[in-house]
C-alpha positions in Angstrom: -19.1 62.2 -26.6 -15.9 62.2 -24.1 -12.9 60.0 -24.3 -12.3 58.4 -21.1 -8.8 59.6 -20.1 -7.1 59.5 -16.5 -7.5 63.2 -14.6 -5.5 65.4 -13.3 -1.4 65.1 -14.1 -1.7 62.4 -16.3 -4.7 63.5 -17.7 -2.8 67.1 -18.8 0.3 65.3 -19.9 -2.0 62.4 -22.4 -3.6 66.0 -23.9 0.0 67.3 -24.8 0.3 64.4 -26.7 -3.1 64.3 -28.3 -2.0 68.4 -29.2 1.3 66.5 -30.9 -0.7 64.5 -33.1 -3.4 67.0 -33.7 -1.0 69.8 -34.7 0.9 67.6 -36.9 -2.2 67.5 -38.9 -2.3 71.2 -39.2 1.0 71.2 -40.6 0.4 68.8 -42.6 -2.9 70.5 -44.4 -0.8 74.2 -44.1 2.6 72.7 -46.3 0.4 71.4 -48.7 -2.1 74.7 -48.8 0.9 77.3 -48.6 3.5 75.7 -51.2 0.9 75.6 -54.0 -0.2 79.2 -53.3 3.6 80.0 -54.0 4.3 77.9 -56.6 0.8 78.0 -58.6 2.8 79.4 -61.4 5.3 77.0 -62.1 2.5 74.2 -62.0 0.3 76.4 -64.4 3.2 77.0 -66.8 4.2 73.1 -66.5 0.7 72.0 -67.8 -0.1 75.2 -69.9 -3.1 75.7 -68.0 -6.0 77.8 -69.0 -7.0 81.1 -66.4 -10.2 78.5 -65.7 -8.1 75.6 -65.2 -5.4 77.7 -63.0 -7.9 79.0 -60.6 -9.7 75.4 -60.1 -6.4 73.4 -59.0 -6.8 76.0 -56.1 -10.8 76.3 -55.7 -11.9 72.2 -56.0 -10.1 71.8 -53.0 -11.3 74.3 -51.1 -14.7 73.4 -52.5 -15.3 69.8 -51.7 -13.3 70.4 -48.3 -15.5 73.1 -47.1 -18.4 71.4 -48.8 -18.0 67.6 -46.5 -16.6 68.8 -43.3 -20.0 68.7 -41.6 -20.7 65.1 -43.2 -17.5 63.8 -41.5 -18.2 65.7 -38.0 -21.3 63.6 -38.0 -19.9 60.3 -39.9 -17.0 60.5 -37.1 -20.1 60.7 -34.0 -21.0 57.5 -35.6 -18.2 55.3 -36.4 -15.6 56.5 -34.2 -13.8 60.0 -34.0 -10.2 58.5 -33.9 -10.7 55.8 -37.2 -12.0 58.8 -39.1 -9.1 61.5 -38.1 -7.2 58.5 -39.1 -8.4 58.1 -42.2 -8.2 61.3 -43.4 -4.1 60.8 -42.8 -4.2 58.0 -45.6 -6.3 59.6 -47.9 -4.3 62.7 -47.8 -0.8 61.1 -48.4 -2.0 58.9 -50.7 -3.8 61.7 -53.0 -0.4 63.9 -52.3 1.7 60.4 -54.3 -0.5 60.5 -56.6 -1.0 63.8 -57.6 2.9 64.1 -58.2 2.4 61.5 -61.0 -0.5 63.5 -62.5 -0.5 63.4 -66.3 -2.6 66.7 -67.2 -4.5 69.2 -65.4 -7.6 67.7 -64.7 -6.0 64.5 -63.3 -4.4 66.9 -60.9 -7.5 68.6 -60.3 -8.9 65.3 -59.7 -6.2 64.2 -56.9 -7.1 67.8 -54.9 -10.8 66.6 -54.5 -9.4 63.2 -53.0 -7.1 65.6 -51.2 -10.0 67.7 -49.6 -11.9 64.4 -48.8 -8.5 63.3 -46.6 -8.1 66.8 -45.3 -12.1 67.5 -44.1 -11.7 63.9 -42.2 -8.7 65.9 -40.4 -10.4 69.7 -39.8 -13.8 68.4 -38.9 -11.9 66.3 -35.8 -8.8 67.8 -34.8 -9.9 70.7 -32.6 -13.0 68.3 -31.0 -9.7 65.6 -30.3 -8.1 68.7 -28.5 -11.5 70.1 -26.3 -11.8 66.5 -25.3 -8.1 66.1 -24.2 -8.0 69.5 -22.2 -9.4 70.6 -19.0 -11.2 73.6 -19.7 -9.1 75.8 -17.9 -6.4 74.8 -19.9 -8.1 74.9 -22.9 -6.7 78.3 -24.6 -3.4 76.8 -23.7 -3.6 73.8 -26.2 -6.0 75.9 -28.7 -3.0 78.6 -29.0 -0.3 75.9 -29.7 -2.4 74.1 -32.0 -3.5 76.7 -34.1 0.2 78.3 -33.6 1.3 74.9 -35.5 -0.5 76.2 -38.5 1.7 79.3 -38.6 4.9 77.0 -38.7 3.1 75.2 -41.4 2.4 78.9 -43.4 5.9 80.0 -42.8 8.0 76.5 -43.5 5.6 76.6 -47.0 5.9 79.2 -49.2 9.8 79.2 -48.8 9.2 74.9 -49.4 7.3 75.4 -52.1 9.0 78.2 -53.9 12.4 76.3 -54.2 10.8 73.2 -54.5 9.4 74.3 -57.5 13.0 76.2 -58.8 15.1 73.5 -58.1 13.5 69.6 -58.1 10.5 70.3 -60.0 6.4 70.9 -59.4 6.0 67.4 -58.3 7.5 67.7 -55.2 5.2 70.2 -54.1 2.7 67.0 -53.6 5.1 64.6 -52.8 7.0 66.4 -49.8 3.8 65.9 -48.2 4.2 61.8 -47.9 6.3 61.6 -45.4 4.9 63.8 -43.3 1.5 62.0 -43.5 3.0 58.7 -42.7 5.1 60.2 -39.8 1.5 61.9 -38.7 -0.5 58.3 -39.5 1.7 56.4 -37.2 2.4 58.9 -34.5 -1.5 59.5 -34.1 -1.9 55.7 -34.2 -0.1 54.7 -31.3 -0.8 58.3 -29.4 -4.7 58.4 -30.2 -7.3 56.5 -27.7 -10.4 55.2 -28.9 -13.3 57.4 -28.3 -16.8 56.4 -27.3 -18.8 55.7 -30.3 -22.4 57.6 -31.0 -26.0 56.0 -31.8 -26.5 54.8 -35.3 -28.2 57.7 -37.2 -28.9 58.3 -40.6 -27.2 60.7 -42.5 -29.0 63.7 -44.1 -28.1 63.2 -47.7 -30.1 65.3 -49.4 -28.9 68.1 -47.2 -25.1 67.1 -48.0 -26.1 67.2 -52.0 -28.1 70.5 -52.0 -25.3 72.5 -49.8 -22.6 70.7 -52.5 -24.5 72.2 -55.4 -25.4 75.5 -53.6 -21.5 76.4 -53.0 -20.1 74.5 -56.1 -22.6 77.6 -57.9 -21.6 80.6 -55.9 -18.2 79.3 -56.6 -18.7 78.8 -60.4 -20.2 82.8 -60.1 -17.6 84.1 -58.3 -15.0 82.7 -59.9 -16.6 83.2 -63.4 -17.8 87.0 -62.4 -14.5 88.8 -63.2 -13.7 87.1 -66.4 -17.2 87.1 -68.1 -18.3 89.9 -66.1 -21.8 89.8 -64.2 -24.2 89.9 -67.4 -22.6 86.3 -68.5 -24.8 83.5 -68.9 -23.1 81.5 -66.7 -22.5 84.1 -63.6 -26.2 84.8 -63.9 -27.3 81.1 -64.4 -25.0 80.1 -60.8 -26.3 83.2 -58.9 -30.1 82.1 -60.0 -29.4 78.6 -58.9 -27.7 79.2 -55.7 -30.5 81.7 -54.8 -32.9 79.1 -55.0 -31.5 76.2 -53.6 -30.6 78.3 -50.2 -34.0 78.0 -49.2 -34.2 74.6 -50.0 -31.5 73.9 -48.1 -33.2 75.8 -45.1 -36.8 73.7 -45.5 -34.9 70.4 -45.5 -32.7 71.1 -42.7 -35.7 72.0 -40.6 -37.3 69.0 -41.4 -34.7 66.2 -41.1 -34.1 64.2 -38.3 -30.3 64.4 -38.1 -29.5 67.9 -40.4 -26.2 68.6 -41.8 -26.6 72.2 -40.8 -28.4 72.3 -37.6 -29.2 75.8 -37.1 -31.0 75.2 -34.0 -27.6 74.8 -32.5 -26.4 78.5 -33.3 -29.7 79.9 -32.2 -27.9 81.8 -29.3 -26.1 85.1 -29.6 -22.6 84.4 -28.8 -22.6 81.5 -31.3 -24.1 83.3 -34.0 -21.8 86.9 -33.9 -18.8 84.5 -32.9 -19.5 82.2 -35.9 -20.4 85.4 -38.6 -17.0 87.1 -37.2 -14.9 83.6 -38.1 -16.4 84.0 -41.3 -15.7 87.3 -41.9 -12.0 86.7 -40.5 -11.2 84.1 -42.6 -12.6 85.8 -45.6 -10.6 88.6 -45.0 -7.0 86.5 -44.5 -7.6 83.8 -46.6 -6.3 84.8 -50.2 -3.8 87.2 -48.8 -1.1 84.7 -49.5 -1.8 84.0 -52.8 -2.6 87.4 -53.4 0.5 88.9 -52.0 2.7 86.1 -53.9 0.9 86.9 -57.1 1.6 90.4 -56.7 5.3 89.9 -56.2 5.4 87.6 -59.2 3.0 89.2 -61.7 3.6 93.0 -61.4 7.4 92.8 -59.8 8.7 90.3 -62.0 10.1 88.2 -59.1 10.6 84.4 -59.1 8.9 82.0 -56.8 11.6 81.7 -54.3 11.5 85.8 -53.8 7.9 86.1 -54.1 7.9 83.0 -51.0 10.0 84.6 -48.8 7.9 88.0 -49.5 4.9 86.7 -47.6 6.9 85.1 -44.7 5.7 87.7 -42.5 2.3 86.6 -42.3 2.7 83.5 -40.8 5.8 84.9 -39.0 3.2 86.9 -37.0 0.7 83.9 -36.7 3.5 82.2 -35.1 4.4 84.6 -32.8 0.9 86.0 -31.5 -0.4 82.1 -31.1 1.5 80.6 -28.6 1.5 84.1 -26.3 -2.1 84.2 -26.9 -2.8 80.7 -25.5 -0.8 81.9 -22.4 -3.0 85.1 -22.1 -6.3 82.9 -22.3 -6.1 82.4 -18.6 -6.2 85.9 -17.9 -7.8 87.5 -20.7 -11.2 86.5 -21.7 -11.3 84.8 -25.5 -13.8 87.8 -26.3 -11.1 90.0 -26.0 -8.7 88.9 -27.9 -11.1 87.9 -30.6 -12.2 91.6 -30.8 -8.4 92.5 -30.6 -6.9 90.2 -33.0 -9.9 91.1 -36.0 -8.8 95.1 -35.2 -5.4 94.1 -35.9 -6.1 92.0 -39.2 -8.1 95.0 -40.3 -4.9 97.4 -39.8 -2.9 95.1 -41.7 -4.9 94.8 -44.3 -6.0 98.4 -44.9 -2.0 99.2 -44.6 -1.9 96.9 -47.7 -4.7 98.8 -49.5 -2.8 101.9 -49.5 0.4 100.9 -49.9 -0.6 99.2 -53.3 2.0 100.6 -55.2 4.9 98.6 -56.9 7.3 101.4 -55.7 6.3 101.1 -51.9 9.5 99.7 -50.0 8.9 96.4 -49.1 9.2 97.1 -45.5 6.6 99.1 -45.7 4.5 96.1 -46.7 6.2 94.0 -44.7 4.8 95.8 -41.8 1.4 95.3 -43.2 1.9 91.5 -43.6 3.4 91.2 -40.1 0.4 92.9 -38.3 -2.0 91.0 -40.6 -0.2 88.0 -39.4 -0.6 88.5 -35.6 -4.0 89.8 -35.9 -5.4 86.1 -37.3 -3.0 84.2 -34.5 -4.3 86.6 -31.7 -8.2 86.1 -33.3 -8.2 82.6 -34.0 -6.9 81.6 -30.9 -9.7 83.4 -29.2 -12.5 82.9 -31.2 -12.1 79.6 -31.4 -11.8 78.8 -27.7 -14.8 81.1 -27.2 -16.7 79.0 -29.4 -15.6 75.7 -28.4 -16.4 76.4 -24.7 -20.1 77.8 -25.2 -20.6 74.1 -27.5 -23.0 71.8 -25.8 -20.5 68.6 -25.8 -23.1 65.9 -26.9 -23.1 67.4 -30.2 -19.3 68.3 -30.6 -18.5 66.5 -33.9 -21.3 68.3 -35.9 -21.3 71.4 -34.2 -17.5 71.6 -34.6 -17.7 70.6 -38.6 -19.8 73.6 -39.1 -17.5 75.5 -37.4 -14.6 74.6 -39.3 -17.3 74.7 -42.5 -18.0 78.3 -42.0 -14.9 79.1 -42.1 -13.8 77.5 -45.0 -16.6 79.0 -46.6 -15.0 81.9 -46.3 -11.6 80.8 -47.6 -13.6 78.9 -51.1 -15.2 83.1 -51.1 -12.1 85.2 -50.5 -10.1 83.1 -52.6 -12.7 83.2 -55.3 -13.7 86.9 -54.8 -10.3 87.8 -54.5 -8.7 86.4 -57.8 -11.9 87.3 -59.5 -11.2 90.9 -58.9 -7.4 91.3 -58.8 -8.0 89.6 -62.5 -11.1 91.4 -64.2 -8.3 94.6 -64.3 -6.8 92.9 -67.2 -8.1 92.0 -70.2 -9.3 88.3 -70.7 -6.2 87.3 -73.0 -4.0 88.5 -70.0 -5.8 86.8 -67.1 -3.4 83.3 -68.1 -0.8 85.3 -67.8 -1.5 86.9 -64.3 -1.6 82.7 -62.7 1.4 82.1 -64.4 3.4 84.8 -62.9 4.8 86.1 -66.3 2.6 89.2 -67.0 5.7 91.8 -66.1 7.6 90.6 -69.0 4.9 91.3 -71.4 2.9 94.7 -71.0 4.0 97.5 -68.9 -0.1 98.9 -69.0 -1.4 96.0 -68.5 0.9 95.9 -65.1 -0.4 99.4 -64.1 -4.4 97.9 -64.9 -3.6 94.7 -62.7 -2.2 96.8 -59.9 -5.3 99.0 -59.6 -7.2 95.4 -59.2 -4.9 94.8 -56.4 -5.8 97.7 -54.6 -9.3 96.5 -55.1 -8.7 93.3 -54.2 -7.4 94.7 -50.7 -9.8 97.4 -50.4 -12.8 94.5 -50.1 -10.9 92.1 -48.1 -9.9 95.2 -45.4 -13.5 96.1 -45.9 -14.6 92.4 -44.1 -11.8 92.6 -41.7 -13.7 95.7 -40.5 -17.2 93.8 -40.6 -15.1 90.5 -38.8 -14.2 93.1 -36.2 -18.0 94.4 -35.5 -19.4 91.0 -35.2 -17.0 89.9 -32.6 -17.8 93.3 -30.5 -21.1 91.5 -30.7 -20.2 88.0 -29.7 -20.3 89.5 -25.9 -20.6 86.2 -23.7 -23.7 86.4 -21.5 -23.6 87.0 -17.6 -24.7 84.6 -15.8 -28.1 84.8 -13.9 -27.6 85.5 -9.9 
């Protein structure tokens, strides 16, 4: 499915515009993800939230938007790619209002599942709205800005959020996202064209509810491993159950008409390695953020505005590897730079695992960050190009969804593994305390304990980076037959 758009000049300068709209989205969804990484302790401490409650304003999100961004790839192949990407504007901002107003924790936790819905309408369409828009040759040109949006996002939001939070209060965390998401409605409104609509074809529901249940119970393991350890009812309970309904998932896929997950469409080399290696990256970058920030607040006793501007060199180096990348893309194959940018993640992050210590100078970490930070702009820019040029286009939407869906998978798991380590250091009167940001003031061992989970915490995440950096090594494009 193609939008019908004029060629050539005009054709290049309607794409720009599309990339406009597009990227405002992915600043949109990266302010509202980076401020509440930052400020997660002022919320927690507002609404005296539990360690269980604490770690589920973050992970229902992540969740139920990894969990439907398949379901509205294909729902937008049906009814219209534009009025969906639309939607998910609205639902966003008014989700963001309302979750502002929330009167305890679970209304809030509520208002962040209405918050994924919006935001898996935006994901599971933006980058197809972009590989329509482009000419292929340009393609790595528009993919590097629009992912480079996401780094102005990351590095406008944890300095938003942080004073935000210090000076007008944890409401406006939510709420600085509703003008943006009118601003974003409007401009995509009178900017977007409408796109060719797909055949009527039923939706695989059963498929949708089994891989639901399936990651809401390696979620509920993960998250639950480190605080009731991997003997608790529960963890063993979620494990069991997601073991079993993997295979489920598999049979009914195979057998449905129009599958959720169509693995028949990853069946090729390139798209497998290229797809296991996004995985892998985002696993691997996804928590550091929160990670970092929790770090800076939990064991160094710094506020939120400090701990925000501590992690600015992450999306500082997203920002700065993007754009050049997308320039590069016409001379340098995206398999290159995919393998380059998850070597450089992998150095970042393994500069971070030894540097662990709350007396290492914080340019020494900074460093760490920074390269980090390029290493994800130079790979996602790359991988995703990669990927989006070996799709067949008929099947775009779906294809694209579980793109976006693997990924996220690996965002709900790093930022589930990740907490669930850094935490199980400390004892499970102490883990409230580690969300909250206050643990410093109370217990100089139980600082030392939580460091050592931080070095953990890093030691697994550099230790997929290196994995992420192997399977895109593998993603070697195939030369064509002469």
């Amino acid at each position: 499915m193609v939008a019908v758009i004029p060629q050539d000049d005009s054709r290049l300068r309607y794409a720009w515009r599309v990339c406009s709209v597009t990227s405002l989205g992915l600043v949109l969804i990266g302010i509202a993800g980076s401020t509440l990484n930052v400020a997660l302790p002022t919320v927690v401490r507002h609404f005296q939230a539990s360690a269980l409650e604490s770690s589920w304003i973050l992970l229902a999100f992540l969740l139920v938007n990894t969990a439907s961004l398949v379901f509205f790839g294909r729902v937008a192949d049906l009814l219209g790619r534009r009025e969906v990407y639309l939607t998910g504007f609205a639902l966003f901002t008014v989700a963001s209002l309302l979750a502002g107003l929330s009167p305890d924790v679970w209304f809030l936790i509520a208002m962040r599942v209405v918050q994924a819905v919006g935001a898996a309408m935006i994901l599971a369409n933006g980058t197809v709205i972009i590989t329509d828009a482009f000419p292929p040759e340009r393609l790595s040109q528009g993919m590097g800005v629009y992912i480079g949006t996401l780094s102005v996002a990351q590095l406008a939001g944890p300095t938003l959020g942080a004073l935000i939070a210090e000076a007008a209060g944890w409401q406006w965390i939510f709420w600085v996202n509703v003008p943006a998401g009118l601003i974003a409605l409007i401009w995509g409104a009178v900017i977007l064209r409408p796109m060719p609509r797909g055949a009527r074809e039923p939706v695989d529901a059963l498929g949708n509810v089994l891989l639901f249940a399936a990651l809401s119970a390696l979620l509920l393991t993960l998250s639950e491993a480190g605080s009731r350890g991997l003997s608790s009812p529960v963890v063993v309970t979620g494990a069991a159950v997601f073991a079993v309904l993997v295979p489920l998932i598999v049979v009914a896929e195979r057998r449905s008409a129009n599958p959720v997950l169509d693995l028949r469409l990853f069946g090729g080399r390139l798209l497998a390695y290229a797809n296991a290696a996004s995985f892998c990256n985002a696993l691997a970058r996804s928590a550091l953020i929160l990670v970092v920030a929790l770090n800076f607040q939990a064991v160094r006793g710094l506020g939120a505005f400090e701990a925000g501007l501590s992690v600015l060199p992450v999306p500082a180096g997203i920002g700065l590897a993007s754009p050049l990348v997308g320039l590069l893309g016409r001379k340098v194959s995206p398999y290159a730079l995919s393998i380059g940018g998850a070597v450089l993640s992998a150095a970042g992050l393994g500069t971070l695992m030894l540097t662990a210590d709350p007396r290492t100078p914080y340019w020494v970490i900074g460093i760490g960050l920074f390269v980090a930070g390029c290493g994800s702009g130079t790979f996602l820019t790359g991988n995703t190009t990669q990927v989006m040029r070996a799709l067949p286009s008929g099947s775009l939407g779906v294809v694209n969804g579980f793109r976006v869906m693997i990924m996220n998978i690996g965002i709900v798991i790093s930022v589930g593994l990740s907490l669930s380590v850094l935490t199980s250091s400390v004892g499970p009167r102490l883990r409230a305390q580690v969300y909250a940001g206050t643990l410093s003031e109370l217990s100089p061992v139980a600082v030392g304990q939580l460091v050592d989970g931080f070095q953990r915490a890093y030691a697994v995440l550099f230790a997929v980076a290196v994995a992420g950096a192997l399977l895109a090594a593998l993603a070697r494009p195939q030369r064509p037959h002469r």
